[in-house]
C-alpha positions as CSV (number, residue, x, y, z in Angstrom):
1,X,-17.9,6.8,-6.3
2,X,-16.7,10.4,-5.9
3,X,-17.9,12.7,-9.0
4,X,-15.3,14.0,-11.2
5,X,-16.3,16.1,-13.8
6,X,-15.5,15.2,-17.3
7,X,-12.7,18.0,-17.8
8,X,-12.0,20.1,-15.3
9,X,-9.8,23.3,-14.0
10,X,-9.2,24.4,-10.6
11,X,-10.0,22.2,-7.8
12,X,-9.9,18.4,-8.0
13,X,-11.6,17.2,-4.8
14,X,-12.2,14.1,-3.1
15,X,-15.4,13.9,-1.1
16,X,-16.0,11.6,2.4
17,X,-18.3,12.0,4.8
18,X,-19.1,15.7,4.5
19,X,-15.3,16.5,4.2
20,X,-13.7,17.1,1.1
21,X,-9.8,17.1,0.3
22,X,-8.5,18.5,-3.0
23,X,-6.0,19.7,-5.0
24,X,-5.9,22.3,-7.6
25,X,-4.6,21.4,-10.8
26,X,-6.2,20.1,-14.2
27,X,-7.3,16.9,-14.9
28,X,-5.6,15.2,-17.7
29,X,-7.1,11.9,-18.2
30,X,-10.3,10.5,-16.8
31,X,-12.0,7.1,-18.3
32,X,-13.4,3.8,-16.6
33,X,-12.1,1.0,-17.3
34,X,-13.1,-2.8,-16.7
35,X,-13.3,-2.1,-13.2
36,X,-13.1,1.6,-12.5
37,X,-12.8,5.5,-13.3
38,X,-9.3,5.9,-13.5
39,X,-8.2,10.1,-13.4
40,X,-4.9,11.4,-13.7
41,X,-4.2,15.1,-12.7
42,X,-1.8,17.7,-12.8
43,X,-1.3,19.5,-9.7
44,X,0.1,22.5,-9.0
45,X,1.9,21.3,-5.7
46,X,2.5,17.4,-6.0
47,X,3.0,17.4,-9.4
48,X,0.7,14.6,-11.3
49,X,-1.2,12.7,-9.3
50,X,-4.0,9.2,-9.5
51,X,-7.2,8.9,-8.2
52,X,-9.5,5.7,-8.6
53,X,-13.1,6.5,-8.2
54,X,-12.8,9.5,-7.4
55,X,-10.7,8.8,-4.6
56,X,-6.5,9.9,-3.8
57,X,-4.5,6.8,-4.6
58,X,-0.9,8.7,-5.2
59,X,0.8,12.0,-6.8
60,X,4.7,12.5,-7.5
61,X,5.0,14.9,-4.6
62,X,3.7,12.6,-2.2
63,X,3.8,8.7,-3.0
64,X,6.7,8.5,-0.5
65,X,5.2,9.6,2.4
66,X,3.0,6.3,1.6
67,X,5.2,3.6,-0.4
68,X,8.1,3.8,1.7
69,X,6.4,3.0,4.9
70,X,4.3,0.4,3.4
71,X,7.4,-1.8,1.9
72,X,10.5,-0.9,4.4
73,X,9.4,-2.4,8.0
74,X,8.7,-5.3,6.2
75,X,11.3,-5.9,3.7
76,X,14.0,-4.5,6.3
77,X,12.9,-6.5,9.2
78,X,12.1,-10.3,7.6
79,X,14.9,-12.7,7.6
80,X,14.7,-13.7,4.4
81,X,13.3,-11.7,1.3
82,X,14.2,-13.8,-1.4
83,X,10.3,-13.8,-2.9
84,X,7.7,-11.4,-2.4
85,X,4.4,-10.5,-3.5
86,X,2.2,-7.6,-4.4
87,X,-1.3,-7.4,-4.3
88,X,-2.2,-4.6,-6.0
89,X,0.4,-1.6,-6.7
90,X,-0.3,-0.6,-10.1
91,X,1.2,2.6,-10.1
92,X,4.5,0.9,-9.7
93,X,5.9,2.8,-6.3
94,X,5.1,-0.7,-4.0
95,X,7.6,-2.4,-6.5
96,X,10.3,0.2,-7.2
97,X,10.3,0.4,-3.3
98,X,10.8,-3.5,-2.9
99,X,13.5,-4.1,-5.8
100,X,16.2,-1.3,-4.2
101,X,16.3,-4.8,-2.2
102,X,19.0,-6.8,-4.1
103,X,18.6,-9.6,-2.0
104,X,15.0,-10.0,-3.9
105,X,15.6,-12.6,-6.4
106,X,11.3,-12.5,-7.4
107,X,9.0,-10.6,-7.2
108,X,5.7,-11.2,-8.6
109,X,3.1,-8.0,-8.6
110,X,-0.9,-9.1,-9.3
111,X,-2.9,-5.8,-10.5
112,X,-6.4,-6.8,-11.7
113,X,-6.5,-3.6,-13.2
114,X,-4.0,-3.5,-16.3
115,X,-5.5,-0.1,-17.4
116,X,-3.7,1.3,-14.1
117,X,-0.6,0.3,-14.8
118,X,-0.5,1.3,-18.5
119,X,-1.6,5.3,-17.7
120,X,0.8,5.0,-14.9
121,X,4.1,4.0,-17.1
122,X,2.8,6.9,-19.2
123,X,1.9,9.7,-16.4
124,X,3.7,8.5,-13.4
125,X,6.8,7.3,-14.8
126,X,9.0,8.4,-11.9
127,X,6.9,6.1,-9.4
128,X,7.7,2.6,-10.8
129,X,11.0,4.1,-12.2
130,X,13.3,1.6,-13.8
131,X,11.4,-1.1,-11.4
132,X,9.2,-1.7,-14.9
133,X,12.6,-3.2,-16.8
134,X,14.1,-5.5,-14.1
135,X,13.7,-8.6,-14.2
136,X,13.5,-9.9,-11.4
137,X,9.3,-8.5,-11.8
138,X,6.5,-10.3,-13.1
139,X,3.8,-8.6,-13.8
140,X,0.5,-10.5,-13.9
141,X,-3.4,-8.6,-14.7
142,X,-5.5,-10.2,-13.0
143,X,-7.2,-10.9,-9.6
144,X,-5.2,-11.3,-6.8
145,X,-7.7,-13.1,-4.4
146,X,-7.7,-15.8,-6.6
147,X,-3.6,-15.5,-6.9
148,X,-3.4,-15.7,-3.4
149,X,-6.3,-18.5,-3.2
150,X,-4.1,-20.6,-5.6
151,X,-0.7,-19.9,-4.7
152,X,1.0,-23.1,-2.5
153,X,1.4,-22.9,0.9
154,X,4.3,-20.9,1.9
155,X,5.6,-20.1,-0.9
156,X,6.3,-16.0,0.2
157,X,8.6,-14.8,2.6
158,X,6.9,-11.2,2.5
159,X,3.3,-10.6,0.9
160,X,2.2,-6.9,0.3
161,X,-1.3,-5.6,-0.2
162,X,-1.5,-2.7,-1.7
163,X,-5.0,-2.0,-2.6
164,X,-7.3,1.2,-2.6
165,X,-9.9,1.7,-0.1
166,X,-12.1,-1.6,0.5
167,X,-14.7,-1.5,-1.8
168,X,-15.3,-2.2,-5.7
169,X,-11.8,-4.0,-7.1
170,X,-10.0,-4.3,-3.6
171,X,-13.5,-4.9,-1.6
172,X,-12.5,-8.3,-1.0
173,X,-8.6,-7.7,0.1
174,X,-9.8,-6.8,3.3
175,X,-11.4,-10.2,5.1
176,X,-10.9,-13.1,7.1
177,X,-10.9,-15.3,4.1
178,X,-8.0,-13.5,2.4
179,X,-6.2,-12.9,5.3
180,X,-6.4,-16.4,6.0
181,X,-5.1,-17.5,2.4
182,X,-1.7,-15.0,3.3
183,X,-0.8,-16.6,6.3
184,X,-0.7,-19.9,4.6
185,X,1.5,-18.5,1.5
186,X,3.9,-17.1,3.9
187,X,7.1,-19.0,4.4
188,X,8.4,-19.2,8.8
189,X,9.7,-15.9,9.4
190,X,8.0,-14.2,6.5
191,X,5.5,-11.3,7.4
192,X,2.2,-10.0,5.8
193,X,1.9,-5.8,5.3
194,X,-1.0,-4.5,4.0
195,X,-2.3,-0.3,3.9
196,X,-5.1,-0.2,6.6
197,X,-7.0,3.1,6.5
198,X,-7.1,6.4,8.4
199,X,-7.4,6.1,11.7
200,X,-9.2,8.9,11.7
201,X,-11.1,9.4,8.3
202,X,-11.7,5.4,8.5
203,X,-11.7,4.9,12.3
204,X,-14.4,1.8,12.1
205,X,-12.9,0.4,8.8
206,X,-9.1,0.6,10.1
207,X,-10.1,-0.8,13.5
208,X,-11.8,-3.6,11.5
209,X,-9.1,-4.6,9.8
210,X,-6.3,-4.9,12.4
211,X,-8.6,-6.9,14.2
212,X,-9.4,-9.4,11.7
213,X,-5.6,-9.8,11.1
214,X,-5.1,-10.5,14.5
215,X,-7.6,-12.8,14.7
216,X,-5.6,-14.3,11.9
217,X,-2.2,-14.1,12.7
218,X,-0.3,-14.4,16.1
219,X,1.4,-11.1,15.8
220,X,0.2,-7.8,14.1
221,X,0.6,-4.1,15.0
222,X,-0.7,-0.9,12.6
223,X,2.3,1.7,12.6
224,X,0.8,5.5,12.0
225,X,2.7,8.0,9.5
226,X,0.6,10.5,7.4
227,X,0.0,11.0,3.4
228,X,-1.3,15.0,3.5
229,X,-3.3,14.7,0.2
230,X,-5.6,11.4,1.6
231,X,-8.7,12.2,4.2
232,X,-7.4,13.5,7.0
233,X,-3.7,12.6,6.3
234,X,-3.4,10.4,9.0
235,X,-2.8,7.1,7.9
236,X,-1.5,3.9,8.7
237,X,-0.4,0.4,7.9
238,X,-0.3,-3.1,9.6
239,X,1.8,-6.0,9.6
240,X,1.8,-9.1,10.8
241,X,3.8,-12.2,11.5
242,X,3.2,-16.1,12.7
243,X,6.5,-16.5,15.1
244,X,7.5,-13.1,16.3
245,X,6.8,-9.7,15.8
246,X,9.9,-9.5,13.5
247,X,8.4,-6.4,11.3
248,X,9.5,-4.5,14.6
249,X,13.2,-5.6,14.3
250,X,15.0,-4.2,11.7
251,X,18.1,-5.8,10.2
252,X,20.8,-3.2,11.0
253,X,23.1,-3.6,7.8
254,X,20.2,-3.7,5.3
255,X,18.2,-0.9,6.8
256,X,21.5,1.6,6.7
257,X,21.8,0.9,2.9
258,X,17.9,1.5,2.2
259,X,17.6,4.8,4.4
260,X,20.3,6.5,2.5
261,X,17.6,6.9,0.1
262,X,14.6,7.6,1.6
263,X,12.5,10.7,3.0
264,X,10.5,9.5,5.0
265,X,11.4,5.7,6.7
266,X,14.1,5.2,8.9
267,X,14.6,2.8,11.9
268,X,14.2,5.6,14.2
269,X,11.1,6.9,12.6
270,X,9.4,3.4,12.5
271,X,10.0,2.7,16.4
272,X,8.4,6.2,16.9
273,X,5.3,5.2,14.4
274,X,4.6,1.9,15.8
275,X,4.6,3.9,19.2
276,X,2.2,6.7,17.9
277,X,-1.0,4.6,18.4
278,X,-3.9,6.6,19.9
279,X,-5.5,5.5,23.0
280,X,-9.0,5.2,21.1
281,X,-7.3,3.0,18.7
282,X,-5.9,1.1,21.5
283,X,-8.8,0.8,24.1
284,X,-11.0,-0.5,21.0
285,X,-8.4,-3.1,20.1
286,X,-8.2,-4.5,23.1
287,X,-11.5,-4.9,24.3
């Protein structure tokens, strides 16, 4: 875990591997809960921001550049999107994302972590937005391994992971096992998205990760897109599918009506990020 200090003025940093990426601002909550140090921030650039551990999970200014391409290849792209699932998303941006789908008639979001969504609704209001109040969300505290573990076989047409880096809460969101357990809850056609790491910052751990999903499902592909404030701000995301690479496919109509409002996804810039992989990435995936 990354050392925040108590109360603090001026630069808010997060530290990996002799790097350290910040923001300045002032921090204006940090306690532990259950299951982790939860600190809220006010930046000067992004506006408020989240960190868990001491590590960037999201600010105002810049949750886009990440929610948006974590929900949108998925939910544009699947046949049928009448249930979905989060794993993870506390701070509410995964779920406001997935509901400007009307054609969502459930959508059930597993946080283990109910402190995060409490200081979220209070200092990130704007990222679950009115995605708190609609119905069609059920919110369940708890863990979402075992959710997965116990849920019946396809039972999904999309599942999401949205979990902070792999290790304490969201350590075990990011094996075979688990993996394993979202292919089963998946209905035919459905597809699995998950974040998977910077390709720089995490280059072992993201390369780890889309190969254990493709050893798990027929079809999977990390698209690349960047998040400035995370390490390096180079990220990406993977998605996977049993019968097709569908994530890759958008539906025209539905994608038209989503990108009006977005800054960051389109259809063009998705065919351009699933291109972007570099040729490390790709010589280590295929050997």
């Amino acid at each position: 875990m990354n050392p925040i200090p108590a109360n603090s003025t001026g630069w808010i940093d997060e530290y990996h591997q002799g790097v350290r990426y910040g923001l300045e601002g002032e921090i204006l909550i940090n306690e532990k809960s259950k299951f982790q140090q939860i600190t809220l921030i006010q930046s000067k650039r992004y506006g408020k921001g989240l960190l868990l551990n001491g590590c960037w999970m999201t600010a105002e200014g810049q949750e886009k550049h990440y929610h948006e391409c974590l929900v949108h290849p998925a939910l544009c792209s699947a046949k049928c999107i009448d249930r979905v699932l989060i794993i993870g998303g506390g701070d509410g941006g995964t779920a406001r994302e997935c509901l400007r789908h009307k054609e969502i008639a459930k959508l059930d979001m597993v946080e283990i972590d109910g402190k995060v969504i409490e200081l979220s609704k209070k200092y990130l209001p704007s990222l679950g937005g009115k995605a708190w109040q609609d119905p069609r969300l059920n919110v369940n505290i708890q863990d979402g391994i075992s959710w997965v573990a116990n849920s019946p076989n396809a039972s999904y047409d999309i599942v999401i992971v949205d979990g902070s880096d792999p290790a304490g809460p969201a350590k075990g969101l990011f094996n075979k096992a688990f993996f394993k357990d979202c292919r089963r809850i998946l209905r035919p056609n459905g597809i699995f998205a998950t974040q998977s790491e910077s390709p720089e910052a995490f280059r072992e751990v993201h390369i780890d990760i889309v190969k254990t999903i493709r050893e798990v499902f027929d079809f999977a592909d990390p698209l690349y897109g960047w998040v400035p404030m995370y390490p390096s701000g180079w990220w990406s995301w993977t998605f996977a599918c049993i019968d097709g690479p569908h994530y890759k496919k958008p539906i025209l109509k539905r994608a038209e009506h989503i990108s009006k409002e977005c800054e960051i996804w389109s259809r063009r810039w998705q065919k351009g990020a699933f291109e972007a992989i570099p040729l490390f990435i790709e010589r280590e995936l295929n050997k």
